[in-house]
C-alpha positions as CSV (number, residue, x, y, z in Angstrom):
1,X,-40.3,-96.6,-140.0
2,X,-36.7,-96.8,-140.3
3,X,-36.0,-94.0,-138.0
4,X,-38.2,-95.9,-135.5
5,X,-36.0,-99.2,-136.4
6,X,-33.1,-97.5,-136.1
7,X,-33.9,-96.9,-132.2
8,X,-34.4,-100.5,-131.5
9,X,-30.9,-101.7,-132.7
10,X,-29.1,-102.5,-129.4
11,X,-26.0,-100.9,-130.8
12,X,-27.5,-97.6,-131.2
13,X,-29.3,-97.7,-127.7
14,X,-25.3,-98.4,-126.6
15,X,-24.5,-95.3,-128.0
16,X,-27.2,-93.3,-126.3
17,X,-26.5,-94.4,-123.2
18,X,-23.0,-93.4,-123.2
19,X,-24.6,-89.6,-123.0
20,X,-27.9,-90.1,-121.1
21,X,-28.4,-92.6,-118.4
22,X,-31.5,-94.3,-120.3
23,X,-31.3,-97.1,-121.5
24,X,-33.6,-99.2,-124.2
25,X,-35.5,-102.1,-124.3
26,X,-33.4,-104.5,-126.3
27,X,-32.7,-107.8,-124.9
28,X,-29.2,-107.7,-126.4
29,X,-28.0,-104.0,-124.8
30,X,-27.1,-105.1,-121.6
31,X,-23.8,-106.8,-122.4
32,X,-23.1,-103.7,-124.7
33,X,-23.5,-101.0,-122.3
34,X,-20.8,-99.3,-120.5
35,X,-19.6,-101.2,-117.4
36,X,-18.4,-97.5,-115.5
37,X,-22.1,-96.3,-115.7
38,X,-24.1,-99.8,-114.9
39,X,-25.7,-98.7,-111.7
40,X,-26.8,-95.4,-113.4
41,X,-29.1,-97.2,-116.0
42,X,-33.0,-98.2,-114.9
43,X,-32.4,-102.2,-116.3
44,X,-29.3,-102.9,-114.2
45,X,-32.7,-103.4,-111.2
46,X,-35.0,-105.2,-114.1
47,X,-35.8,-108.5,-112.0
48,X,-36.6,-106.1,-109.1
49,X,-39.5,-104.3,-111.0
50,X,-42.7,-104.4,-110.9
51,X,-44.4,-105.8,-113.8
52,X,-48.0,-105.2,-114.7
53,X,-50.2,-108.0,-114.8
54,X,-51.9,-107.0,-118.6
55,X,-53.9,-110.2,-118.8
56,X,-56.0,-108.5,-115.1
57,X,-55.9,-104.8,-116.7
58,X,-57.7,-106.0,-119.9
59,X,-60.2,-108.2,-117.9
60,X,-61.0,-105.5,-115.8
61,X,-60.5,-102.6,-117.8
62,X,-64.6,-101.4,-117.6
63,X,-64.8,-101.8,-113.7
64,X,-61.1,-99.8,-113.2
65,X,-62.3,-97.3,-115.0
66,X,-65.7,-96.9,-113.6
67,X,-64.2,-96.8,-110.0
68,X,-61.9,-94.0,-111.4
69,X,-64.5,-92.0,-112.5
70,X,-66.7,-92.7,-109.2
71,X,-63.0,-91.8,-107.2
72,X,-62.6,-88.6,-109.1
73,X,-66.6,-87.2,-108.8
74,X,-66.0,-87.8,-105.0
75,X,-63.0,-85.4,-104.4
């Protein structure tokens, strides 16, 4: 569990991203990441991503998956 806290500090996503261009989920990361490699990282286009509706996946869960079973029989 601390290991796994560890990775959700903002400061240690900073880090990370300095060698990969991945970045985490923290709310607080943006300001800390470096500005040279901003257009690299996936958040810099955050507002322009689509976002899953979870409330509609949970509602219809049964009938998805039963049309993805029927989908994958007929191939």
């Amino acid at each position: 569990m601390k290991l796994l806290h560890y990775f959700t500090v903002a400061e240690h996503q900073a880090e990370a991203a300095r060698i990969i261009s991945y970045t985490g989920a923290s709310p607080e990361l943006t300001p800390l990441l470096p500005k040279e490699k901003m257009a690299e990282f996936p958040t810099v286009y955050r507002d322009q991503q689509f976002q899953h509706d979870v409330k509609w996946w949970f509602d219809n869960a049964d009938m998805v998956e039963r049309r993805w079973q029927q989908f994958k029989l007929g191939m």
